[in-house]
C-alpha positions in Angstrom: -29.1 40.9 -11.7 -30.4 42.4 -8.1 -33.8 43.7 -8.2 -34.0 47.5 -8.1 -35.8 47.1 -4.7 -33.3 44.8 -2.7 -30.4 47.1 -4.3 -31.9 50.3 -2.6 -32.3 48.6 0.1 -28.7 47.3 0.9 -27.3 51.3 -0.1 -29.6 53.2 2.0 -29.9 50.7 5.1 -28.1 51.9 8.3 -24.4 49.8 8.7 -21.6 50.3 10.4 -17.8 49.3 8.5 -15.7 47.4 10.9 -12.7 46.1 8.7 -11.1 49.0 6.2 -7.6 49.5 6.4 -7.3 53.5 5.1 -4.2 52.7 3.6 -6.2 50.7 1.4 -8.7 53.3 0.9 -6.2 55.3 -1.4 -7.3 55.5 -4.2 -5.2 56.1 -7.5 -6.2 59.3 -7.7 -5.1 60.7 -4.5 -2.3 58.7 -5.0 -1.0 60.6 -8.0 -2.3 63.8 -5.9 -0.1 63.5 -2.8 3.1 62.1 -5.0 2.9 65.7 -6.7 2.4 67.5 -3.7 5.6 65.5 -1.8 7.7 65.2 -4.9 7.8 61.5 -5.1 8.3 59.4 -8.2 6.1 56.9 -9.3 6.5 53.7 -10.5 3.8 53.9 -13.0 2.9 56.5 -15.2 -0.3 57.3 -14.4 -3.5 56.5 -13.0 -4.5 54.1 -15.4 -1.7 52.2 -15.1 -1.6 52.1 -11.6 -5.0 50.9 -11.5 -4.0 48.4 -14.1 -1.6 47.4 -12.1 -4.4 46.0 -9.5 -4.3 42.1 -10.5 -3.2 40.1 -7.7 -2.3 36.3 -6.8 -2.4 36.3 -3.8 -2.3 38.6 -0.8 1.2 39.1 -0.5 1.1 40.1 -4.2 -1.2 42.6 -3.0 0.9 43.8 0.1 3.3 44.5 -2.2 1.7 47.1 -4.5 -0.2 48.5 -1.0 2.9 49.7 0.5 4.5 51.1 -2.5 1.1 53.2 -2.8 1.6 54.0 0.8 4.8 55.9 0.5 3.4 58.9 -0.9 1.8 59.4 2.6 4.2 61.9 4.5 2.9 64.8 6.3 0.3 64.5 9.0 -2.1 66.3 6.1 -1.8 63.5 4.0 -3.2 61.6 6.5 -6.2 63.5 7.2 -7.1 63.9 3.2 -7.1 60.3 2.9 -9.3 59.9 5.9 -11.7 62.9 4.6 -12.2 60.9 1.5 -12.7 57.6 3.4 -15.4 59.0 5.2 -17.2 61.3 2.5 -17.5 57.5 0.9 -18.3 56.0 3.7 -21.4 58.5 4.1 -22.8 58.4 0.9 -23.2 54.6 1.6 -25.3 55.1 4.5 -22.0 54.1 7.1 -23.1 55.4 10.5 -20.3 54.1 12.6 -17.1 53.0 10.8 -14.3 51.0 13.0 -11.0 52.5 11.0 -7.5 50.3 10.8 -4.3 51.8 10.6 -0.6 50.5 10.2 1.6 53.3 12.0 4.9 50.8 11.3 4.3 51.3 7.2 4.6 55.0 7.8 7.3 55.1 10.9 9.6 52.6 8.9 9.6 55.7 6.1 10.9 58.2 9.1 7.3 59.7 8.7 6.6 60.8 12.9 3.9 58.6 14.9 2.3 62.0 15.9 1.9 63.0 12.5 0.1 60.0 11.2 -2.3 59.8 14.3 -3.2 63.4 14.3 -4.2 63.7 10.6 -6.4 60.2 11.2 -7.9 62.0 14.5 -9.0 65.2 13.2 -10.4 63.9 10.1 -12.6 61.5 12.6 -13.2 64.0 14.5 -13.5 67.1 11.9 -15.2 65.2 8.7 -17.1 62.4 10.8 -19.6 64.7 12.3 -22.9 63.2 11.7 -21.2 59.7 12.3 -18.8 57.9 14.5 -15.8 56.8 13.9 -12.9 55.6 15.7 -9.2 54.2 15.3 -8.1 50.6 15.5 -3.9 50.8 15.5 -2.5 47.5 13.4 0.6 45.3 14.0 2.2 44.4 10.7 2.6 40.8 11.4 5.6 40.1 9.1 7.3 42.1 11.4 8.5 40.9 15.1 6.6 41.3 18.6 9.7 43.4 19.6 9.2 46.0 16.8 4.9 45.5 17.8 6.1 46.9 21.2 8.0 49.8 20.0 5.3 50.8 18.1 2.9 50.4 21.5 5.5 52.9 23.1 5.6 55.5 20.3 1.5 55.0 20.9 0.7 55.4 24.3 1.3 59.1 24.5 -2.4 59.1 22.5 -4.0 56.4 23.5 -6.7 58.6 23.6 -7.1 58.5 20.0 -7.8 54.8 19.5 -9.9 52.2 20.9 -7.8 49.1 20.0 -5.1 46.8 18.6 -5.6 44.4 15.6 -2.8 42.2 13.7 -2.5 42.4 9.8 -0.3 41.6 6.7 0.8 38.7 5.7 -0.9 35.3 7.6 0.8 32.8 6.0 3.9 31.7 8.0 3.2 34.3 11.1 0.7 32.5 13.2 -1.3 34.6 16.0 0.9 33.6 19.1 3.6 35.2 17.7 1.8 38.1 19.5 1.6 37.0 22.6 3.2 38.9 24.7 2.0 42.4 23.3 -1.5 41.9 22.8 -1.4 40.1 27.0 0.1 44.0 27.3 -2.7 45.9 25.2 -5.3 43.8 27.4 -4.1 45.0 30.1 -4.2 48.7 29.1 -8.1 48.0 28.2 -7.6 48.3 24.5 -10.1 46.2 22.6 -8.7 43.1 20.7 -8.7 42.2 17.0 -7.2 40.1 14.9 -6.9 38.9 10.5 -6.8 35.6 11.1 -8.4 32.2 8.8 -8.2 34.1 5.8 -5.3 32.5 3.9 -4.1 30.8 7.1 -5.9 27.8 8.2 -8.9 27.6 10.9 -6.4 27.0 13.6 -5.2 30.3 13.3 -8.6 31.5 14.7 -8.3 29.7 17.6 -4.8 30.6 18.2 -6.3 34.4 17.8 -8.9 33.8 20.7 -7.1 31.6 23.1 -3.5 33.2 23.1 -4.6 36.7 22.1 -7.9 36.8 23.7 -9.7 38.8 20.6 -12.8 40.2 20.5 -13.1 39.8 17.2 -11.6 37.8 13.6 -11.3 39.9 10.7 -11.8 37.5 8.1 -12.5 33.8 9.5 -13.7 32.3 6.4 -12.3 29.4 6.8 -13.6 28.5 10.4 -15.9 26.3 8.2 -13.4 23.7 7.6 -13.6 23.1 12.0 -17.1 22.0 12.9 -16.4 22.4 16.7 -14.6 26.2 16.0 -17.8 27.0 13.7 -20.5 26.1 17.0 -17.9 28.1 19.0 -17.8 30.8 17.3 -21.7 31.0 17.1 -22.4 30.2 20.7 -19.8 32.6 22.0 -21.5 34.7 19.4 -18.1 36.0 18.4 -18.1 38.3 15.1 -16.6 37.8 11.6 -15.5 40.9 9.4 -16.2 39.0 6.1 -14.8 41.2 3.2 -16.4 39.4 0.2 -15.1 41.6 -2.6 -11.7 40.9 -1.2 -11.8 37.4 -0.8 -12.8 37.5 -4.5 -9.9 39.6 -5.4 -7.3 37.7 -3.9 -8.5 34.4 -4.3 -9.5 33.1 -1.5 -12.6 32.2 -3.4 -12.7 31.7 -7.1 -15.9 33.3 -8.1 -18.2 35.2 -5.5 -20.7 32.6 -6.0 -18.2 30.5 -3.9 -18.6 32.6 -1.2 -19.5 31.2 2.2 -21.6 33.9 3.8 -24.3 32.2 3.5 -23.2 29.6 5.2 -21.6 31.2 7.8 -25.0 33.4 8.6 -27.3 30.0 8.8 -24.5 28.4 10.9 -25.7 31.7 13.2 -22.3 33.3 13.2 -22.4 36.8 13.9 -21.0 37.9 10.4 -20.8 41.4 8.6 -19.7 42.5 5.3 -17.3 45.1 4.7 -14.5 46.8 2.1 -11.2 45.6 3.0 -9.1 47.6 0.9 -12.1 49.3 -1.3 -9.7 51.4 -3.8 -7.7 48.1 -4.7 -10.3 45.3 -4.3 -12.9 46.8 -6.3 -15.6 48.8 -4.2 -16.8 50.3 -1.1 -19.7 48.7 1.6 -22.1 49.2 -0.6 -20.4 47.8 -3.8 -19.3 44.4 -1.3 -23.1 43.9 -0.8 -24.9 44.5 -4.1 -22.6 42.4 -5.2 -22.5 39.6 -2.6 -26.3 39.4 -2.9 -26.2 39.7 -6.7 -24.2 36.0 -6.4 -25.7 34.6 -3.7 -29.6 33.8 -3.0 -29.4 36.1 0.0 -32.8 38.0 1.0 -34.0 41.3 2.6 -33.8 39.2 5.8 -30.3 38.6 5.6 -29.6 42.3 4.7 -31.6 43.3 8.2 -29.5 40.8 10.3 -25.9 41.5 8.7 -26.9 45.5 9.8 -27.7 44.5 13.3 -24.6 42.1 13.7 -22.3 45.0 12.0 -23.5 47.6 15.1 -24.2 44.0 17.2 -20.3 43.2 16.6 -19.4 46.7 16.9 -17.4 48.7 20.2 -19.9 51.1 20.9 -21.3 52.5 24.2 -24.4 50.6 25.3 -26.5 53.6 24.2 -25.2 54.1 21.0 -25.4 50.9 19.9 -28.7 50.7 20.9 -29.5 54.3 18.8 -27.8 52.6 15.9 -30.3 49.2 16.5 -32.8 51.2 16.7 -32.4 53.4 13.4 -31.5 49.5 11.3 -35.2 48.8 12.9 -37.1 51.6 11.9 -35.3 51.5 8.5 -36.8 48.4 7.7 -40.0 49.0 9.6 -40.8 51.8 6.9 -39.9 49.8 3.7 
């Protein structure tokens, strides 16, 4: 069990949250909310059962009950409520800066209009955020094909002012990074930051693939880099971040018991690693649940806590100066403890 101390500390320590798909951030409740509101039909009967319902094999097991929850999202304010209660969560954990994913092609499939999906994400950043930041991250649904990526980059462009960058997500297994190639060369060119899932259930080469072809910034997931000594020193000398999502890799088992887990290792290999939710409503918690609980099972220190908050603004895209604010608050946070 955590001591009372280290457990305060990891809830009311500065972070920013750089992997949460908000799809994934609707929560059973909400779910049951909107499917009255847009007279939809559920497949399960209530909330309980829904939430039952979250026992997964693997993550494509997990894709599947994700979308279904998805399709209650239809109007542009369905969007935003789902956002407001993102980020009312995201506060109370002490999130200062929260990097948000989105999958326009689950909704546009539907016939639900880009517009209306990116202005209800927008003007909950920019109406509930307030005394945070928050920006958009626009997903490619891998399991789809580049052509349909680049449809989705056309229906986007008219607000590219509304998101920073492009990431890749859905299923890994059997959709390797360079399948990408050609849209994410595009997205480059149109100075959108680069992300990408990658070494999560697919294997380390997939990580590579992700910064060679696609040219990331970034790898959401990358456990398994640790299974390639040389892409494990190049990803800590190119200081090159990880979004580890513990609670997630738990869930689907990617690791068998959190005890497992390879942060640890991934920190004293001096990879720039954070910790974040994932898909908090089906995985099992928020930020703040994904570390008490990641420290409860591994021997990981108030030390540790004060470099994953640095790496998670470190690792984050900020302005210079705002990154620097955010440092500087993780500094005197620990300074006064």
């Amino acid at each position: 069990m955590l001591n009372v101390q280290l457990q305060q500390l990891l809830q009311g320590m500065p972070k920013a949250e750089l992997h949460i798909h908000i799809e994934g951030s609707l929560e059973p409740e909400l779910i049951f909310s909107l499917a009255q509101r847009n007279n939809i039909s559920l497949a399960h009967a209530s909330v309980e059962a829904l939430r039952g319902a979250y026992a997964f094999d693997d993550l494509q097991s997990f894709l599947d009950i994700y979308y279904a929850g998805a399709s209650v999202l239809l109007r542009e304010q369905d969007f935003y409520d789902m956002t407001a209660a993102y980020l009312q969560r995201a506060k109370a954990d002490n999130v200062r800066h929260a990097e948000i994913f989105f999958d326009p092609q689950t909704h546009t499939q539907r016939g639900v209009p880009f517009s209306d999906v990116i202005h209800g994400l927008d003007r909950a950043c920019r109406e509930v955020a307030q005394d945070m930041s928050a920006s958009l991250i626009l997903c490619f649904l891998r399991h789809l094909s580049e052509e349909e990526a680049f449809l989705t980059l056309e229906q986007a462009l008219p607000y590219r002012s509304k998101f920073i960058g492009v990431g890749l997500d859905s299923s890994e297994c059997g959709h390797p990074p360079e399948k990408f190639a050609r849209v994410f060369a595009r997205c480059k060119e149109l100075g959108l930051h680069l992300v990408a899932h990658a070494g999560e259930e697919g294997p380390p080469e997939y990580i590579k693939t992700a910064l060679d072809v696609l040219k990331v910034e970034r790898i959401d997931h990358g456990v398994r880099c640790l299974e390639d000594q040389a892409l494990t020193s190049r990803l800590a000398n190119d200081k090159v971040p990880l979004t580890v999502c513990p609670l997630s890799n738990l869930k689907l088992r990617v690791f068998k018991q959190l005890s497992d887990h390879n942060l640890m290792k991934l920190l004293d290999a001096g990879i720039v690693a954070t910790i974040n939710s994932d898909d908090p409503a089906y995985f099992g918690g928020y930020i703040n649940a994904n570390f008490v609980a990641t420290f409860e099972a591994l021997p990981l220190t108030a030390a540790h806590a004060k470099q994953l908050a640095r790496n998670s603004f470190e690792a984050a895209f900020l302005s210079r100066e705002l990154k620097q604010t955010y440092l500087e608050e993780v500094e005197d946070f620990f300074a006064a403890i």
